[in-house]
N, C-alpha and C positions, 0 to 999 in steps of 0.2 A: 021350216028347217029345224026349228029348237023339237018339237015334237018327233021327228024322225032321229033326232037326235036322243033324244029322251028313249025313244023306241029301241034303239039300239044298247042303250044301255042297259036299259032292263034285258037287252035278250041276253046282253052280257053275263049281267050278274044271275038270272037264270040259269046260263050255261054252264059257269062256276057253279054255282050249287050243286046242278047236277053232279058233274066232277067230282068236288067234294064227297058227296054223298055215295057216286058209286067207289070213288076211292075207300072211304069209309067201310063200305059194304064189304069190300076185298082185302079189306084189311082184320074187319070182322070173322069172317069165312076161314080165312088163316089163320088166326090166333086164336079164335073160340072153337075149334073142332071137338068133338066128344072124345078122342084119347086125353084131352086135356082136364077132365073130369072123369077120369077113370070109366065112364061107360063101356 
């Protein structure tokens, strides 16, 4: 039990990172566009 428990956590926090990250990326995308540096 404590290992399937464990298992699930980790997909947890996993998932979250992913999240994070693709939020990150989208938030990157948007505010770093090249009009923003005169290109």
């Amino acid at each position: 039990m404590e290992t399937e428990n464990r298992t699930d956590m980790e997909a947890t926090i996993i998932r979250m990172a992913l999240v994070a990250a693709l939020a990150f990326l989208a938030a990157f995308i948007t505010f770093a566009r090249p009009e923003h540096f005169g290109l």
